[in-house]
C-alpha positions as CSV (number, residue, x, y, z in Angstrom):
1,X,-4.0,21.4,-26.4
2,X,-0.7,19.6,-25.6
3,X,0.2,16.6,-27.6
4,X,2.9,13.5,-27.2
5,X,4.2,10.4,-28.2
6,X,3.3,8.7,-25.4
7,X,-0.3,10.3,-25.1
8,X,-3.1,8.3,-26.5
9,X,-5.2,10.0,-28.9
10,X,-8.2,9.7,-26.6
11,X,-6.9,10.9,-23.4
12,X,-8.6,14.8,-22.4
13,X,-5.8,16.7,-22.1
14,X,-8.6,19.8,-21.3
15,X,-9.9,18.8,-18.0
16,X,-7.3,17.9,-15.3
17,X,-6.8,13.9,-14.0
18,X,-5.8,12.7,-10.2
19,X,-3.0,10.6,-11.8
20,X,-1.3,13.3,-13.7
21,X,-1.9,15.6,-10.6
22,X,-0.1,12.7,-8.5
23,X,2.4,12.6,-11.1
24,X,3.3,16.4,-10.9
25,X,3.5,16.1,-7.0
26,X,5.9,13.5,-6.9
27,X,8.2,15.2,-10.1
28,X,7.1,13.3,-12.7
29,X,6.7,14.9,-16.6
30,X,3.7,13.3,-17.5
31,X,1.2,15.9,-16.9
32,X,-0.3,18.4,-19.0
33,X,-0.7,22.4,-18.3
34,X,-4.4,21.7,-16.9
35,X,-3.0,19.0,-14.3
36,X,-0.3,21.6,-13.7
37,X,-2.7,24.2,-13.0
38,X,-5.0,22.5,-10.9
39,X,-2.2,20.6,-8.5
40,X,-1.0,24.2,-7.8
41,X,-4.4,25.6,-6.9
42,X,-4.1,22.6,-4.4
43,X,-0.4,23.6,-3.1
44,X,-1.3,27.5,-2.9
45,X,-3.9,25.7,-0.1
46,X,-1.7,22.6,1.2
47,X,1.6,23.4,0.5
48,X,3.1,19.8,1.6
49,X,0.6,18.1,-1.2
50,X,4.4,17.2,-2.8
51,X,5.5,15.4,0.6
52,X,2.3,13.9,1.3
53,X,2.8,12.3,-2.0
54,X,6.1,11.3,-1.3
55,X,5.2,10.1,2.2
56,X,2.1,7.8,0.5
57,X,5.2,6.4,-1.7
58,X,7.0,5.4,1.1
59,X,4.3,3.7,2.3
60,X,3.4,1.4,-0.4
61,X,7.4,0.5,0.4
62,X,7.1,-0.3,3.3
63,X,4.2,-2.5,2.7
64,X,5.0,-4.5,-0.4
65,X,8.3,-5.1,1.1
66,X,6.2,-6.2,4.3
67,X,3.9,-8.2,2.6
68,X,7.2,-10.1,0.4
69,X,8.4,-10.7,3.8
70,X,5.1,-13.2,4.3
71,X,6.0,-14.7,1.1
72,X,3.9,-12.9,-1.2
73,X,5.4,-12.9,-5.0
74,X,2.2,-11.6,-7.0
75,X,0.8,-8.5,-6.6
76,X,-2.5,-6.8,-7.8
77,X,-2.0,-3.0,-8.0
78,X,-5.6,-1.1,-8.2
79,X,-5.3,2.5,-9.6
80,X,-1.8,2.3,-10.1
81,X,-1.6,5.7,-11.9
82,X,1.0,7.0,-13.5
83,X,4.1,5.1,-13.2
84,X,7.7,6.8,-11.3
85,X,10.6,5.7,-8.7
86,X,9.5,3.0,-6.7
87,X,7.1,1.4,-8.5
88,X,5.7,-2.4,-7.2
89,X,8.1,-4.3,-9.7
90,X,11.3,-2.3,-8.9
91,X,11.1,-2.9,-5.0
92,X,9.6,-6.8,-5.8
93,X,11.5,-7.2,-8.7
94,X,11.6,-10.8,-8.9
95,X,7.5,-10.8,-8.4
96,X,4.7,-11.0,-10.7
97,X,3.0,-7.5,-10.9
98,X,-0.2,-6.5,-12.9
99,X,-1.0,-2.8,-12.6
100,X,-4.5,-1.9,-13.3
101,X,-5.4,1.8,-14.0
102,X,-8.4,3.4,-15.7
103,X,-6.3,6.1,-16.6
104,X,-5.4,5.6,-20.6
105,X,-2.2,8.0,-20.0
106,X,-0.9,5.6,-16.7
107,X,-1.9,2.3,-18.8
108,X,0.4,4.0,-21.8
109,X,3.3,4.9,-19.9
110,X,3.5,1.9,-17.9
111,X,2.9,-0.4,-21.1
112,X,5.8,1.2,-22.4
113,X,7.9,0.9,-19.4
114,X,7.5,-2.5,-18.7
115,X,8.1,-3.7,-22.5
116,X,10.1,-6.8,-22.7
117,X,9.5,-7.3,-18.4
118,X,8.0,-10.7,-18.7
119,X,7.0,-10.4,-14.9
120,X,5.0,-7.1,-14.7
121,X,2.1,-5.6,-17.2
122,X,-0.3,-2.7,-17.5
123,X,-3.8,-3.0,-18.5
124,X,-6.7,-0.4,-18.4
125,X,-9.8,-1.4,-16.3
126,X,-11.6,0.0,-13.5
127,X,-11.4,-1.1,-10.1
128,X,-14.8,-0.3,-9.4
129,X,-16.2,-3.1,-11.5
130,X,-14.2,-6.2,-10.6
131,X,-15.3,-8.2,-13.0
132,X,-13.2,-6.5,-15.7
133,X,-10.3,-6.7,-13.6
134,X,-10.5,-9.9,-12.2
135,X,-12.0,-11.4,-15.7
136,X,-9.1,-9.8,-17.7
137,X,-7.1,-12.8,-19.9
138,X,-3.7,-10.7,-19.0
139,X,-4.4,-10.5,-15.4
140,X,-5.3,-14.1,-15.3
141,X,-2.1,-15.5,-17.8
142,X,-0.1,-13.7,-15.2
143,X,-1.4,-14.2,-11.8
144,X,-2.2,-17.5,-10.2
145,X,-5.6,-17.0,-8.1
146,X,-5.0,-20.6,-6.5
147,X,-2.1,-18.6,-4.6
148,X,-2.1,-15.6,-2.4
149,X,-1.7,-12.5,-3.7
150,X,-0.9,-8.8,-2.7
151,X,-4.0,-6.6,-3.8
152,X,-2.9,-2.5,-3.4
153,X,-5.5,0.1,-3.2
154,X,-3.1,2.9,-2.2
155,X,-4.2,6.4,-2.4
156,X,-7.4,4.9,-4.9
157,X,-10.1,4.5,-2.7
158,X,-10.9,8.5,-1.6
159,X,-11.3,9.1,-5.3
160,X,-14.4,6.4,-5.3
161,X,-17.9,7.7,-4.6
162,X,-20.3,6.1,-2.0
163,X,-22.3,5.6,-4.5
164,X,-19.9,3.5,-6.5
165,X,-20.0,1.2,-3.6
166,X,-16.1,1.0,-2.5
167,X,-16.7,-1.5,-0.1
168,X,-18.6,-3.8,-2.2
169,X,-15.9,-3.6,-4.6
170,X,-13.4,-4.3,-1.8
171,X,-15.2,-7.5,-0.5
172,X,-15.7,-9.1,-4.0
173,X,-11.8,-8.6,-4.9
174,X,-11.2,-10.6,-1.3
175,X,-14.2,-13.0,-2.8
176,X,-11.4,-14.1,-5.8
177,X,-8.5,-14.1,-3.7
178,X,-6.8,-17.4,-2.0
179,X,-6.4,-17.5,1.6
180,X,-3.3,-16.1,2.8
181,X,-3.7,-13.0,0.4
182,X,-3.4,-9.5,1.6
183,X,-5.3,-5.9,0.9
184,X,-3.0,-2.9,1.6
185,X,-5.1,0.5,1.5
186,X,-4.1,4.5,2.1
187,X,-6.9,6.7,2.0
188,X,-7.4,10.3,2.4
189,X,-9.3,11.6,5.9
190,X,-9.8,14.5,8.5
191,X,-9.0,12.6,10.8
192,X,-6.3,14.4,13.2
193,X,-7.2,18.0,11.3
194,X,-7.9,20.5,13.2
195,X,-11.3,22.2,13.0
196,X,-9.8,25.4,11.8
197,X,-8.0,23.4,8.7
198,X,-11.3,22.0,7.2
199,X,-12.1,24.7,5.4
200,X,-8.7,24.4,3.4
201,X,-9.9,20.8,3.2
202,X,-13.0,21.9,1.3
203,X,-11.0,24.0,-1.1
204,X,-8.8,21.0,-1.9
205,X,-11.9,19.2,-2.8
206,X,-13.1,22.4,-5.0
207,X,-10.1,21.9,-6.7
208,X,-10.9,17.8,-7.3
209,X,-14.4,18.4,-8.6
210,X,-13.3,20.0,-11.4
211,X,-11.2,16.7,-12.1
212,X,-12.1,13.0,-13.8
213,X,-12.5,12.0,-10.1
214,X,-13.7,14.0,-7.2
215,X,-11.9,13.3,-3.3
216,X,-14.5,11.9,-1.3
217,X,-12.3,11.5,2.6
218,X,-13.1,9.0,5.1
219,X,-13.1,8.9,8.8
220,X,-11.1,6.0,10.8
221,X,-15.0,4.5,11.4
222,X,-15.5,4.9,7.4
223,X,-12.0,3.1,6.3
224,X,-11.8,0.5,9.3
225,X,-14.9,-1.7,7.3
226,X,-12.8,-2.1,4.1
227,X,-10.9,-4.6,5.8
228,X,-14.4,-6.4,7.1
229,X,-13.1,-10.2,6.5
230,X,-9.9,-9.2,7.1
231,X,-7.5,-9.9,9.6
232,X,-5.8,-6.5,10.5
233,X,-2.1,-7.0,10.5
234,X,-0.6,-4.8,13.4
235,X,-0.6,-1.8,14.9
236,X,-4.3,-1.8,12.5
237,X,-5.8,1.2,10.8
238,X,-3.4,4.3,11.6
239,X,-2.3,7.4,10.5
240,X,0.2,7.0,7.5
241,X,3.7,7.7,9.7
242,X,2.5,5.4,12.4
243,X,2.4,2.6,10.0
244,X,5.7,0.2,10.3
245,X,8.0,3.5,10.4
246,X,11.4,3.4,8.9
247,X,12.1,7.2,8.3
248,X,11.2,10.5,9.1
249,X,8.1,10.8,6.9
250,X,6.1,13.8,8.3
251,X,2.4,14.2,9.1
252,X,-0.1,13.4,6.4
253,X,-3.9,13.3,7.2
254,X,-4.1,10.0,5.6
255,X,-5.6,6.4,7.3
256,X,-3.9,3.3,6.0
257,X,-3.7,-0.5,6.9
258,X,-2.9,-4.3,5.9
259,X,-5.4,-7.0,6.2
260,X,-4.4,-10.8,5.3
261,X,-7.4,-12.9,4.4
262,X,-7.6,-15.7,6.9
């Protein structure tokens, strides 16, 4: 068992967790040997897990500075994880940001990152019962629900079960939300994989059952309802490069899109 400052005296450093994984593929330190272990049982599969990771980070870029182009200056980040370059509050830095994560290790890290950052906060909650997030005092002292806001579920959503109800959650989250707010999601899919790769696919998600949260992927026909009550912001649910480009980001088997509730 590894131990550290920042790790909270609760947090199972014996079983690996998706944010810690995420954390090691994007060269982060705050993971432990079993995260470690289990991200490069993924990699000896997927060897471009570290650029898909990078290329989901450059989306979320690309859409928070999209959405602070409509005027959006609050933003609600669901499953944050584990906090490293380019975080919300660095590329909106003059926005209100609440991070939410059910993660004790990401709540930690980003507590103690944002100390004295009167504008941005961590808290520990779990997206899949709004209630706690949406009910939370800090969440509330810092965001104002009679104004739009930018709600993230970026690379969160393929680690909720169907039975969990992901869309439900989704449409109550749009529920509290003023008009004129938007819902950015990136979620994990087959879609564009050729038949020949699935089996790799299963292997990944081997690899995620043996984590806190299992990788449940989506089809375009699967994602395309989260945004039910939304309306789809151009070019619409698309494969992650084809999203607002500004780079070279290469191919990741991820759908993502922006909705702005009308």
């Amino acid at each position: 068992m590894e131990q550290a400052s920042w790790v909270p005296a609760s947090v199972d450093v014996d079983r690996p967790s998706t944010a810690r994984m995420y954390d090691y593929y994007l060269g982060g330190s705050h993971n432990f040997a079993v995260d470690r272990e289990a991200a490069k049982a993924v990699e000896k599969i997927y060897p471009g897990m570290a650029g898909a990771a990078r290329a989901n980070r450059s989306f979320l870029r690309r859409a928070v500075r999209y959405l602070l182009a409509q005027g959006i200056d609050q933003f609600l980040d669901l499953g944050s994880g584990i906090p490293t370059v380019g975080n919300v509050h660095e590329i909106a830095d003059q926005a209100r940001v609440v991070y939410v994560d059910v993660e004790p290790v990401a709540v930690a890290h980003s507590t103690a990152l944002l100390q004295g950052n009167p504008r941005a906060l961590a808290v520990q909650a779990d997206l899949r019962d709004p209630a706690s997030v949406l009910e939370h005092p800090q969440v509330r002292e810092l965001l104002d629900f009679e104004r739009p806001i930018g709600v993230l579920m970026v690379a969160v959503l393929h680690f909720v079960q169907d039975a969990d109800d992901p869309a439900g959650a989704v449409a109550r989250y749009r529920e509290a939300l003023a008009p004129g707010s938007y819902l950015v999601i990136s979620h994990g899919s087959l879609e564009g994989v050729q038949v020949e790769g699935h089996a790799d696919t299963a292997r990944v998600q081997d690899v995620y059952k043996r984590t806190d949260s299992p990788l449940v992927l989506r089809s375009r026909a699967e994602v395309v309802p989260f945004f039910d009550g939304w309306d789809l912001v151009e070019p619409g649910v698309v494969m992650l490069p084809e999203w607002h480009p500004d780079g070279d980001d290469g191919y990741i088997s991820a759908l993502v899109g922006v909705g702005r509730k009308p």
